[in-house]
C-alpha positions in Angstrom: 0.0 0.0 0.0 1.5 3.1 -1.1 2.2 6.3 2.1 0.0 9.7 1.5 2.1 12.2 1.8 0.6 15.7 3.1 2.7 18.5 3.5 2.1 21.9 5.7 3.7 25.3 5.9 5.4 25.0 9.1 4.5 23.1 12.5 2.1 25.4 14.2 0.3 24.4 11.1 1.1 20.8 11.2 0.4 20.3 14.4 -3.1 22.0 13.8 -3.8 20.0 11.2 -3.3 16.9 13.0 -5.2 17.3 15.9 -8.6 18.3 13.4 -7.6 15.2 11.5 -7.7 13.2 15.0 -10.7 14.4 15.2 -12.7 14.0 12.7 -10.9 10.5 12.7 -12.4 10.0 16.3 -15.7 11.2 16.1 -16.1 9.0 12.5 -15.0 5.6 14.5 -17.1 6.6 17.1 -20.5 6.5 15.2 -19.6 3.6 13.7 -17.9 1.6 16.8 -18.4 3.2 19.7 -15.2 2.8 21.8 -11.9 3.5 20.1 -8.2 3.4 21.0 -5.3 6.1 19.6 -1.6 5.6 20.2 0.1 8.5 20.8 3.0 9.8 20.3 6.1 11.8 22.5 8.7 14.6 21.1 8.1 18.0 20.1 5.2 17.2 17.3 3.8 14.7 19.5 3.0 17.6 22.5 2.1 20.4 19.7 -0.5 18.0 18.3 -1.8 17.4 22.1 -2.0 21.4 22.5 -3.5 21.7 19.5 -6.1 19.0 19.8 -7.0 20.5 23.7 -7.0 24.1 22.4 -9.3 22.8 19.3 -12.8 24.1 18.9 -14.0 21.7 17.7 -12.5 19.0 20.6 -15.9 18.5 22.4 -17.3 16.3 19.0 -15.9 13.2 20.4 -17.1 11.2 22.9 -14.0 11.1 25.0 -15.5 8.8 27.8 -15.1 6.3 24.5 -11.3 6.9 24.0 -8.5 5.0 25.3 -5.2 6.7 24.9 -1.8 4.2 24.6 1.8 5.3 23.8 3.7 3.6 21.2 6.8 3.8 23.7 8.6 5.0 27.0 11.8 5.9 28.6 11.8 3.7 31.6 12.7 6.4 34.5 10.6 8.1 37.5 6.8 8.4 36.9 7.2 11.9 37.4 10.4 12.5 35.3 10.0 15.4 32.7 11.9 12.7 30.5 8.2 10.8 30.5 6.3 11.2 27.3 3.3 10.7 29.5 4.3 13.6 31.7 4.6 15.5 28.7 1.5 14.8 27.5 -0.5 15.7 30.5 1.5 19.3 30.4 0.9 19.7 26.9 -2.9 19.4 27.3 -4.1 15.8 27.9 -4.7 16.4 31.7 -7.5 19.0 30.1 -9.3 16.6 28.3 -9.9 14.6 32.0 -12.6 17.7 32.2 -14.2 16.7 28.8 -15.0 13.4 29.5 -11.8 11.2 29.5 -11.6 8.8 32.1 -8.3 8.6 33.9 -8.7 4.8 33.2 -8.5 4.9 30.2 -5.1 6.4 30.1 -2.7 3.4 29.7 0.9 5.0 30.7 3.5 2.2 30.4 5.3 1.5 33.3 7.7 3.6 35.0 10.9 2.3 37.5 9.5 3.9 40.9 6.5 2.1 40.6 5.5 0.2 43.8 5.3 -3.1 42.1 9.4 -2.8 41.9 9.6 -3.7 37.9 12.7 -4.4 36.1 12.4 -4.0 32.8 11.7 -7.3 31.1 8.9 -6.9 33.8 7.5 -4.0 32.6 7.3 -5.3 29.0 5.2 -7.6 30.3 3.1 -5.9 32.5 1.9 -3.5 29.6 1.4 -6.3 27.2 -0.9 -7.8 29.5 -3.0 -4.3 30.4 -3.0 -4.5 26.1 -4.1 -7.4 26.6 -7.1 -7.1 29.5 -8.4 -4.5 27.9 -8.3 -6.4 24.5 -10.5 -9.1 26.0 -12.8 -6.3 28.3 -13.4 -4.4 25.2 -14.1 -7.2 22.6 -15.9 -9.7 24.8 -18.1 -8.0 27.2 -20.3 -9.9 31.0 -23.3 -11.7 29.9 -25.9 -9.4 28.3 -24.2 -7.0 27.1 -22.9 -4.8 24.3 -19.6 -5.2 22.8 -17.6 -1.7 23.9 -15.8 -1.7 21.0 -14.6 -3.9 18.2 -12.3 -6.8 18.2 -8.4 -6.1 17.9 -5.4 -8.1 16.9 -4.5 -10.9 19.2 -3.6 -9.5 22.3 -4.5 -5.9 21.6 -7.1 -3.5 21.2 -8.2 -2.3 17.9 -6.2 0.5 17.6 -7.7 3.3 15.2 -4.9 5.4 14.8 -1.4 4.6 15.6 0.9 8.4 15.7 4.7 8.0 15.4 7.1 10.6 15.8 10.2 10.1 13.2 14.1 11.0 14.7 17.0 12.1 12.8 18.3 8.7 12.3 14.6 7.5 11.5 13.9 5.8 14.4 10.2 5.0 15.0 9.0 4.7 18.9 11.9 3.0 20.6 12.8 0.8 17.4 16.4 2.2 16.6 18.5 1.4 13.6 20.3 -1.5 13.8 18.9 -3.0 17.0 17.6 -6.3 17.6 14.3 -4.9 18.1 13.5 -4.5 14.9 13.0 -7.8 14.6 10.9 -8.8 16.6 7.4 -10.5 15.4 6.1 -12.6 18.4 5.7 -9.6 21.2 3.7 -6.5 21.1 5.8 -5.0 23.8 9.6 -4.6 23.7 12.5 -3.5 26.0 15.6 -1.5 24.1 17.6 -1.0 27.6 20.7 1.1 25.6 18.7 3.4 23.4 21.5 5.4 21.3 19.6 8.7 22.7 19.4 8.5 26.5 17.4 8.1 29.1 18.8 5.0 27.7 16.3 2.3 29.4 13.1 2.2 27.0 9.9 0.3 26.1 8.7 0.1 23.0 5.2 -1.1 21.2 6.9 -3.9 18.4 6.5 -3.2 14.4 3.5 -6.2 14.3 1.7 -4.1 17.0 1.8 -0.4 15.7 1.1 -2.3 12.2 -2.6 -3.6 13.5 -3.8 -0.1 13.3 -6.3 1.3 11.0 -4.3 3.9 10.3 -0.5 5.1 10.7 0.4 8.9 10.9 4.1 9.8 11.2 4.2 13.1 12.2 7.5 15.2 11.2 8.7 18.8 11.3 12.0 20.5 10.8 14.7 20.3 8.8 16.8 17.9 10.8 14.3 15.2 9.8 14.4 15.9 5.7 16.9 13.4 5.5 15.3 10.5 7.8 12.3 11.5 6.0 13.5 11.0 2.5 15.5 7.4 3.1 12.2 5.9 4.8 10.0 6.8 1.8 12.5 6.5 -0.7 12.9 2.8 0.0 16.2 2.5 2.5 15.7 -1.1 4.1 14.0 -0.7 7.4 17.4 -2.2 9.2 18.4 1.6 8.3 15.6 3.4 8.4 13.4 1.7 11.0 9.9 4.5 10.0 10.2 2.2 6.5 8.8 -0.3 8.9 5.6 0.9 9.7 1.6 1.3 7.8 -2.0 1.0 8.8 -4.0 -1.3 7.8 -6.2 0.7 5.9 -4.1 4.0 5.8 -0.5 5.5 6.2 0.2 9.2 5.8 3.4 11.1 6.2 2.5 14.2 8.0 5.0 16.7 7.1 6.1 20.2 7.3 8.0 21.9 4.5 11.2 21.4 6.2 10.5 17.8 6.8 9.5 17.5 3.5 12.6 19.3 2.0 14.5 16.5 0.9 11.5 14.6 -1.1 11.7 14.4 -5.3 
């Protein structure tokens, strides 16, 4: 299936654009669904799409009491660490969509290495891949006499409607770095890199067959140190190089781009 690639002015735009894609895409699944799950993403676009998408308008047309939000990966530190996408996330503007509905539930942050239950890492993997999991199963096959919630996902995860990826310099996709054993992965949805090449170095990562079950892929990418990872992942650089080759929706994939991101394209 061949990437869409959509290009805007500059991020402020991007990230814009995004977030009224997100949704549209939302409140579209919703009517015809009900529950839906959305993978976010961490970085710079990653929080300008979260501002974006709280400061929207138009935010209050989906059912938000319906979403589940995941992240595609981690860095394995303090809950509270500013390194935390999640933290990020909630300073960026998800904490303000708790007052529109969202349930606190339903906001799956992967594990962090102060929590209580004392994980290691290989632990942690786990212990997300089972919450995947549980909810999977809670979502899909609902008590006695009633409605599904939702629709059925892959095995061992929900049905994810929209996976959002960041893109690094050295095209890196979630924690799924060139070169690393990682990338090969098939029989996990959750992995652990523990010497990412950009620290923190301990990370956990969502595996390529997992952010591959989605409808739909978005890679969100601005600025002009990205032009290059950009242009080797869509100009066909094996995925062993440029691990964001790697990834597409079932139904969709689009390169969200920015002029600079996009500067290096034929």
């Amino acid at each position: 299936m061949t990437a869409q690639v959509v290009v805007h002015p500059d991020k402020a735009t991007l990230a814009a654009a995004v977030a009224a894609r997100l949704i549209t895409t939302l409140a579209d699944a919703q009517a015809r669904h009900g529950e839906v799950h959305v993978v976010l993403t961490g970085g710079s676009m990653g929080n300008a799409t979260m501002t974006a998408l709280a400061d929207s308008p138009a935010v209050r047309a989906v059912a938000w009491e319906l979403v589940h939000l995941w992240w595609g990966d981690e860095r394995y530190v303090e809950r509270a660490s500013e390194d935390r996408n999640a933290t990020q996330a909630r300073e960026a503007g998800l904490d303000r969509l708790l007052d529109l509905g969202l349930q606190s539930g339903n906001v799956h942050e992967l594990p962090a290495s102060d929590d209580p239950e004392g994980f290691d890492l290989e632990a942690a993997v786990q212990r997300y891949a089972d919450e995947l999991a549980a909810v999977a199963r809670e979502s899909s096959q609902p008590a006695a006499g009633t409605e599904p919630l939702g629709r059925p996902g892959a095995d061992g995860l929900p049905a994810f409607e929209v996976v959002m990826l960041g893109v690094g310099p050295d095209a890196h996709v979630a924690s799924l770095f060139p070169g690393r054993p990682t990338l090969q992965v098939q029989d996990r949805t959750v992995v652990a890199e523990a010497n990412s090449p950009k620290p923190p170095p301990a990370r956990l990562s969502l595996t390529f067959p997992a952010l591959c079950t989605a409808d739909e892929v978005w890679l969100l990418v601005a600025g002009t140190d990205k032009a290059d990872a950009v242009a080797a992942a869509l100009g066909g650089v094996d995925v062993d190089e440029a691990p964001a080759a790697g990834v597409s929706g079932r139904r969709h994939t689009v390169w969200l781009l920015d002029e600079d991101a996009a500067s290096r394209l034929a």
